[in-house]
SELUM-477378 format. One line per field, with one value per atom (N, C-alpha, C): residue number from 1; residue in one letter; chain; atom name; x, y, z. Coordinates in Angstrom, 2 decimals. Layout:
% SELUM-477378
num	(NUM, ...)
residu	(A, ...)
chaine	(A, ...)
atome	(CA, ...)
x	(X, ...)
y	(Y, ...)
z	(Z, ...)
***
This chain:
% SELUM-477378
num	(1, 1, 1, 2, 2, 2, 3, 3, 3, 4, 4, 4, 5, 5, 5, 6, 6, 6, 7, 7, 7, 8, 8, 8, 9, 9, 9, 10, 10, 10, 11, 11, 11, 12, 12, 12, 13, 13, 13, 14, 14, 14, 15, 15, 15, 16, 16, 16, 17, 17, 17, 18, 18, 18, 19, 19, 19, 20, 20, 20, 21, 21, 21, 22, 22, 22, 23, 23, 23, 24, 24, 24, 25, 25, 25, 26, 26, 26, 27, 27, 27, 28, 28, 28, 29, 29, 29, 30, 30, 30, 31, 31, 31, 32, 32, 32, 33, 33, 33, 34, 34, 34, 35, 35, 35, 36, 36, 36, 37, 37, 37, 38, 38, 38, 39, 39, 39, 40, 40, 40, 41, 41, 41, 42, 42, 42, 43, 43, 43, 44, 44, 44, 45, 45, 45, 46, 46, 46, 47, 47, 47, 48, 48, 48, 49, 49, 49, 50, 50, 50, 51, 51, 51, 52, 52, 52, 53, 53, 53, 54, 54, 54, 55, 55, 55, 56, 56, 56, 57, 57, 57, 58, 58, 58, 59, 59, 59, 60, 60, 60, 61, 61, 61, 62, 62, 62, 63, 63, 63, 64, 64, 64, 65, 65, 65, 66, 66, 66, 67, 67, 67, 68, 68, 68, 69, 69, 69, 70, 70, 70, 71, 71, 71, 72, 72, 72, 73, 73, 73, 74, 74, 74, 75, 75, 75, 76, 76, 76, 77, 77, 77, 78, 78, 78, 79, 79, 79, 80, 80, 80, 81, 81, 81, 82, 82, 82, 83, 83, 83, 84, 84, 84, 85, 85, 85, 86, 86, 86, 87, 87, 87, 88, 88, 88, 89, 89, 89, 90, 90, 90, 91, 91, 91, 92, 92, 92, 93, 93, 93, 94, 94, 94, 95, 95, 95, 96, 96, 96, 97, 97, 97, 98, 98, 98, 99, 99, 99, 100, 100, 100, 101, 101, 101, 102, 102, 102)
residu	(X, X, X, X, X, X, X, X, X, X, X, X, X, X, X, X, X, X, X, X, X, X, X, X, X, X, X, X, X, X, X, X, X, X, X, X, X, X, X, X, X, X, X, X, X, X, X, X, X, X, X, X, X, X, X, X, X, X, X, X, X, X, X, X, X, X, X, X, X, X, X, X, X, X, X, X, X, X, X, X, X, X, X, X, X, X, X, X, X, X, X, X, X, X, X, X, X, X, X, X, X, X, X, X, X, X, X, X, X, X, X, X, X, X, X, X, X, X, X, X, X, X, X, X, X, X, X, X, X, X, X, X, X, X, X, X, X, X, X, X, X, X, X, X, X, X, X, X, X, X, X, X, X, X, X, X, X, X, X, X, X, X, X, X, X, X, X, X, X, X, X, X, X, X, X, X, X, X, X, X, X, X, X, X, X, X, X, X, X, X, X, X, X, X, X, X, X, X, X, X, X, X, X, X, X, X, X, X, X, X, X, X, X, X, X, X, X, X, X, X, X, X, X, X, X, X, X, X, X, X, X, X, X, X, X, X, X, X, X, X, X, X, X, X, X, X, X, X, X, X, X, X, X, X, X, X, X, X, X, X, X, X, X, X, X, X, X, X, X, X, X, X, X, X, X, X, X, X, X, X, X, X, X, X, X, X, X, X, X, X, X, X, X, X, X, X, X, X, X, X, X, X, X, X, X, X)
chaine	(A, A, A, A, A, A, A, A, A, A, A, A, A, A, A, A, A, A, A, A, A, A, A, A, A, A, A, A, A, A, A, A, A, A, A, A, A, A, A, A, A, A, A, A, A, A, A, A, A, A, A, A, A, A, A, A, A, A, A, A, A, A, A, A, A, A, A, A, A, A, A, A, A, A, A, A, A, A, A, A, A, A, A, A, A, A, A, A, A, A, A, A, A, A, A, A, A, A, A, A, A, A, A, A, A, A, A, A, A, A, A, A, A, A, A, A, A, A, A, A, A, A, A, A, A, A, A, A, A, A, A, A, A, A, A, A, A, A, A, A, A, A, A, A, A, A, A, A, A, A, A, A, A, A, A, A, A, A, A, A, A, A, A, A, A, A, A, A, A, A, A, A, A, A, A, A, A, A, A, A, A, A, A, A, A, A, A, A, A, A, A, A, A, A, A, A, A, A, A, A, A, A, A, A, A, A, A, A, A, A, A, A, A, A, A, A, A, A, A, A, A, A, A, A, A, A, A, A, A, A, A, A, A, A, A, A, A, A, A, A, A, A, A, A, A, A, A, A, A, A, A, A, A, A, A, A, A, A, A, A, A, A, A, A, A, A, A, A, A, A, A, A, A, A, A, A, A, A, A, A, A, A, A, A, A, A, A, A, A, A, A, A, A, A, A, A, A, A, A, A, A, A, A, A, A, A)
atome	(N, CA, C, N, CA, C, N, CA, C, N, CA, C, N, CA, C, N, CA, C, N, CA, C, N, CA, C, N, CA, C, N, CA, C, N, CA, C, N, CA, C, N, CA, C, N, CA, C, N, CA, C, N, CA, C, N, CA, C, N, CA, C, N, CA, C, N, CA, C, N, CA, C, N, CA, C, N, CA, C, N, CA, C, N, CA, C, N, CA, C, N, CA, C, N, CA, C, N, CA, C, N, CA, C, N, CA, C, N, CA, C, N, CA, C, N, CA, C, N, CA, C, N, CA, C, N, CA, C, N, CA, C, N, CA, C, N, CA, C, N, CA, C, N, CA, C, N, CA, C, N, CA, C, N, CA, C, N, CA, C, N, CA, C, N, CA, C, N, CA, C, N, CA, C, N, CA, C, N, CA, C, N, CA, C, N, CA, C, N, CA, C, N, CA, C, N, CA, C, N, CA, C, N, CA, C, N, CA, C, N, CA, C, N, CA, C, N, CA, C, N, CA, C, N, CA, C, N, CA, C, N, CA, C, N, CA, C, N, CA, C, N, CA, C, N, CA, C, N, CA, C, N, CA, C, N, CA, C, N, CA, C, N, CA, C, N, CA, C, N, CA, C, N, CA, C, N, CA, C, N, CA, C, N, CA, C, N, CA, C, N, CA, C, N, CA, C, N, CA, C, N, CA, C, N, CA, C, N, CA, C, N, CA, C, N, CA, C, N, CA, C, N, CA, C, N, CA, C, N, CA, C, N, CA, C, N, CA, C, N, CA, C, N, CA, C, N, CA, C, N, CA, C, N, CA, C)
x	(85.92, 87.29, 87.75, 87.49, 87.64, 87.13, 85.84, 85.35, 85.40, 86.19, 86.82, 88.33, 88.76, 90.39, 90.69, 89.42, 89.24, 88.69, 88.64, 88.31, 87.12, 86.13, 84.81, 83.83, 83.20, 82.49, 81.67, 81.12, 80.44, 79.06, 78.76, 77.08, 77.05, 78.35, 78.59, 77.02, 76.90, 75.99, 77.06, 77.78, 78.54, 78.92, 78.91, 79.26, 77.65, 76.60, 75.47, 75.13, 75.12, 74.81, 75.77, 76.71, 77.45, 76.64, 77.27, 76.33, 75.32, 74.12, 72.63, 72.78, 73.97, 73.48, 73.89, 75.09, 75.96, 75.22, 74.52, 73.05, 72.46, 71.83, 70.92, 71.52, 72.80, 73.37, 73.77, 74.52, 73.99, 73.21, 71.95, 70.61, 70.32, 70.04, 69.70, 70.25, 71.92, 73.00, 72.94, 73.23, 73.14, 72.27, 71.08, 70.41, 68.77, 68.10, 67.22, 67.49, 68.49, 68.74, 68.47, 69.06, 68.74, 67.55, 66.47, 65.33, 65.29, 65.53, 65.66, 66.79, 67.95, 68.82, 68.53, 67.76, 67.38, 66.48, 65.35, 64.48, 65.28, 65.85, 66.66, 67.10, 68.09, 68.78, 67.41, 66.38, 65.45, 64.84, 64.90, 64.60, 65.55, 66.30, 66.94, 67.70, 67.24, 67.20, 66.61, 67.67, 66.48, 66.19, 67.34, 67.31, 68.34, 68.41, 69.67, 71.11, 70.83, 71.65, 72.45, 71.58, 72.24, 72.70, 71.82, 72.31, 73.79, 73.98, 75.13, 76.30, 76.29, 77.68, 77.85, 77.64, 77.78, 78.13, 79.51, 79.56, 79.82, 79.79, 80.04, 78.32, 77.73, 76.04, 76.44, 76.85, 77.43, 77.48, 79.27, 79.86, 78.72, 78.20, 77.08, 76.42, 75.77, 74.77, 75.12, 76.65, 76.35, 77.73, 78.32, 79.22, 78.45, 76.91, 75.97, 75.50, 75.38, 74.21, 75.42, 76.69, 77.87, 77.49, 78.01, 78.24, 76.89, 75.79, 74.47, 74.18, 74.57, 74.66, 75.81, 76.77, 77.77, 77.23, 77.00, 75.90, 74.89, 74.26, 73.12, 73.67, 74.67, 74.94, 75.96, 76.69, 77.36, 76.33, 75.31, 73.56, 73.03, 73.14, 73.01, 73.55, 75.03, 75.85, 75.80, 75.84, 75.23, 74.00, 73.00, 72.17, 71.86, 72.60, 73.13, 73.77, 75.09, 75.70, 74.87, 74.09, 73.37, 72.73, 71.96, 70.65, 71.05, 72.87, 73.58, 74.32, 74.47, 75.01, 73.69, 72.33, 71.03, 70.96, 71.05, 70.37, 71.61, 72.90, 73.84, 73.48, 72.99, 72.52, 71.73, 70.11, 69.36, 69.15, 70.34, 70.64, 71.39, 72.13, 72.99, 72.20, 70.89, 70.22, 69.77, 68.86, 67.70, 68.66, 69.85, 70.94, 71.00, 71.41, 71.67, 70.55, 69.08, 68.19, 67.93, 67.94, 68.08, 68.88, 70.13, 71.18, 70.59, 69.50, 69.40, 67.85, 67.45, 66.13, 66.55, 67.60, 68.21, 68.75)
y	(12.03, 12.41, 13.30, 13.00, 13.62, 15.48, 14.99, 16.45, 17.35, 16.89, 17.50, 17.77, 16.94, 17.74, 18.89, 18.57, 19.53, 21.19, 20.81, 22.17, 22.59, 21.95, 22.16, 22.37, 22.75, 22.98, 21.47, 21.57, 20.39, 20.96, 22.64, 22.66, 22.86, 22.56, 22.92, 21.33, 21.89, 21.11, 20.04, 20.20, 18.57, 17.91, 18.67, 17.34, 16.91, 17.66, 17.16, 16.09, 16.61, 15.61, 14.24, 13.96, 13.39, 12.56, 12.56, 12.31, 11.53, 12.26, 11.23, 10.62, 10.55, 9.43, 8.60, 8.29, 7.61, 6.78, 7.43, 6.92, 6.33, 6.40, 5.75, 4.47, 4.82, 3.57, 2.38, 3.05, 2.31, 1.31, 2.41, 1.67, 0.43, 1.01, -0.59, -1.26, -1.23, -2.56, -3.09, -2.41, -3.36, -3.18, -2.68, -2.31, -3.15, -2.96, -3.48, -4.26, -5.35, -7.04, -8.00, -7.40, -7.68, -8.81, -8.53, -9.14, -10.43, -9.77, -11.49, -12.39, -12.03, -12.68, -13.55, -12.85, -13.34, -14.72, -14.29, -14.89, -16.52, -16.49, -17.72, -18.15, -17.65, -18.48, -19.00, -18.57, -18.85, -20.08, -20.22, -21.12, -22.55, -22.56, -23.30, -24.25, -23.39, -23.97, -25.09, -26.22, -27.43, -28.40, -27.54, -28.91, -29.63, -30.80, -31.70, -31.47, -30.15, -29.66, -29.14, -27.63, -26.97, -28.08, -28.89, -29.69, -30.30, -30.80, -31.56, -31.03, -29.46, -28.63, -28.76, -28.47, -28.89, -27.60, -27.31, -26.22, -24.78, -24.79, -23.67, -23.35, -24.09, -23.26, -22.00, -22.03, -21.07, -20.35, -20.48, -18.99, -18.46, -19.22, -18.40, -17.53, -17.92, -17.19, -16.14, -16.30, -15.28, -14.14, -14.38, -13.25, -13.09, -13.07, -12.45, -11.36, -11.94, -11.30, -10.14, -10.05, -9.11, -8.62, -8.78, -7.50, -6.84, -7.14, -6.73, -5.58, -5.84, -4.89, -3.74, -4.11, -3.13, -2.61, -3.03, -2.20, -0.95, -1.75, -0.87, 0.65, 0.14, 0.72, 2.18, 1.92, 2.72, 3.24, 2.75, 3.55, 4.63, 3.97, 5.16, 6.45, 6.58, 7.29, 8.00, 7.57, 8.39, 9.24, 8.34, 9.06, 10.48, 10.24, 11.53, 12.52, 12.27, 13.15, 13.48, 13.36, 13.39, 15.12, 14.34, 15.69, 16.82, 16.65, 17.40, 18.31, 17.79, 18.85, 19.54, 18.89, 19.37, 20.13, 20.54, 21.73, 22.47, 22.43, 23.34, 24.18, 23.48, 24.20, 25.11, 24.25, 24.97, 26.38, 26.19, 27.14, 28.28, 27.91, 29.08, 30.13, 29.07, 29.64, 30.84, 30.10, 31.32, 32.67, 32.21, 33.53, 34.18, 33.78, 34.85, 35.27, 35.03, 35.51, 36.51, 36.18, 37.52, 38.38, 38.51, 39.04, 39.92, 39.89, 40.59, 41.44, 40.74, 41.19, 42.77, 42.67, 44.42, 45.27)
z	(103.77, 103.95, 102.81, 101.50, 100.38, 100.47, 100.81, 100.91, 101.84, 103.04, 104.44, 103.00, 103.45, 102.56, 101.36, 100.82, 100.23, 100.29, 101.40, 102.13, 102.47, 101.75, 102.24, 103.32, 103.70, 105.54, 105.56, 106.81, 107.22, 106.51, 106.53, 106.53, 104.46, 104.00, 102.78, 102.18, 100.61, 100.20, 99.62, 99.25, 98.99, 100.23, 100.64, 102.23, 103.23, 102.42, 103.17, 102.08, 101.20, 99.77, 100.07, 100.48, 100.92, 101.89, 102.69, 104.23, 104.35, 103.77, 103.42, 102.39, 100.84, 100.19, 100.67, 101.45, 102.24, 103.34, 104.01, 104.66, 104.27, 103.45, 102.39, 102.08, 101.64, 100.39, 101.49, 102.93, 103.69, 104.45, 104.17, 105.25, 104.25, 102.81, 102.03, 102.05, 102.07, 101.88, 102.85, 104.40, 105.19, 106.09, 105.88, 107.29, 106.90, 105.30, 104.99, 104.94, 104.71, 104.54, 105.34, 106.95, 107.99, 108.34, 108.00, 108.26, 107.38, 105.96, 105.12, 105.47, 105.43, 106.64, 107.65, 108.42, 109.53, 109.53, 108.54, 107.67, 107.33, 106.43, 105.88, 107.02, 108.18, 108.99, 110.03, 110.30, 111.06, 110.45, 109.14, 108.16, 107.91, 108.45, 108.43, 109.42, 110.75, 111.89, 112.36, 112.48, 113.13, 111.43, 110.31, 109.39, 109.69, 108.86, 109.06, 108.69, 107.60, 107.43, 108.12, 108.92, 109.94, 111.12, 111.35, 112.89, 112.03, 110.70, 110.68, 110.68, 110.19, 110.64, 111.90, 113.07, 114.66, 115.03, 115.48, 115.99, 115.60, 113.60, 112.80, 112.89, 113.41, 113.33, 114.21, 115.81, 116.85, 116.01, 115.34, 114.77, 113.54, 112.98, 111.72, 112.73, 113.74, 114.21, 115.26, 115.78, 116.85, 116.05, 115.04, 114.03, 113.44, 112.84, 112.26, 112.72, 114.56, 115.33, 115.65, 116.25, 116.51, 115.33, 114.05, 112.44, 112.87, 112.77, 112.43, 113.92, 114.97, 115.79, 115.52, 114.99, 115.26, 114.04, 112.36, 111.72, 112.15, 113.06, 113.81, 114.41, 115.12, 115.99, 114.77, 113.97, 112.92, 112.13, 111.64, 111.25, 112.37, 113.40, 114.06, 114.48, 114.37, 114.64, 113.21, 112.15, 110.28, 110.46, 110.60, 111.54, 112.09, 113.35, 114.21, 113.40, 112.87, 111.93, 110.92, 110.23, 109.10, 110.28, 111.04, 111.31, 112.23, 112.64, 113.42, 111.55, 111.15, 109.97, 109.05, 109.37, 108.55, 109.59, 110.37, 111.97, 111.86, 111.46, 111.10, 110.53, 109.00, 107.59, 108.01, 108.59, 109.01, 110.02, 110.75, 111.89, 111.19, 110.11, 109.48, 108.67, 107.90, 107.05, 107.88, 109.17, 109.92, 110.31, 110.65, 111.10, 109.70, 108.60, 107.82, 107.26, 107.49, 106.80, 107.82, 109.34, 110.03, 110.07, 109.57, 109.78, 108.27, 107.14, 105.76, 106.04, 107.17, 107.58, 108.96, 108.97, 110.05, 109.62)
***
């Protein structure tokens, strides 16, 4: 938002620089966790523990399983934007190198 208001383009390098670290900082926080997450609660299924909460086991497991999709699903859409503003760049570059090559 910062670097839209400021006037900058989408195929500009602070707003690509933008974009993929944002991706990135993303995918590790919440996208690599995922599995160890998963890991522990799979781990814990079927102790006496989990059976003695009763019906907060439900909400642990299925507001995990909702965030972690709608995660997914917002990774993917970064994603998209990420390689729709890299094929910008890229598309602008090949035009103006033809446009120095006539």
């Amino acid at each position: 938002w910062f670097i839209d208001t400021l006037g900058y383009p989408k195929t500009s390098l602070q707003n690509m620089v933008n974009g993929v670290l944002m991706t990135l900082s993303f995918l590790i926080v919440r996208i690599l966790v995922m599995p160890h997450f998963w890991y522990i609660v799979y781990s814990v299924i079927g102790t006496e523990d989990f059976n003695r909460i009763g019906h907060i086991r439900l909400v642990l497991v299925l507001s995990c399983f909702i965030l972690d999709t709608i995660n997914i699903f917002w990774f993917l859409k970064m994603c998209r934007g990420v390689k729709k503003v890299i094929t910008l760049k890229l598309d602008a570059n090949k035009n103006e190198v033809a446009h120095k090559n006539d």
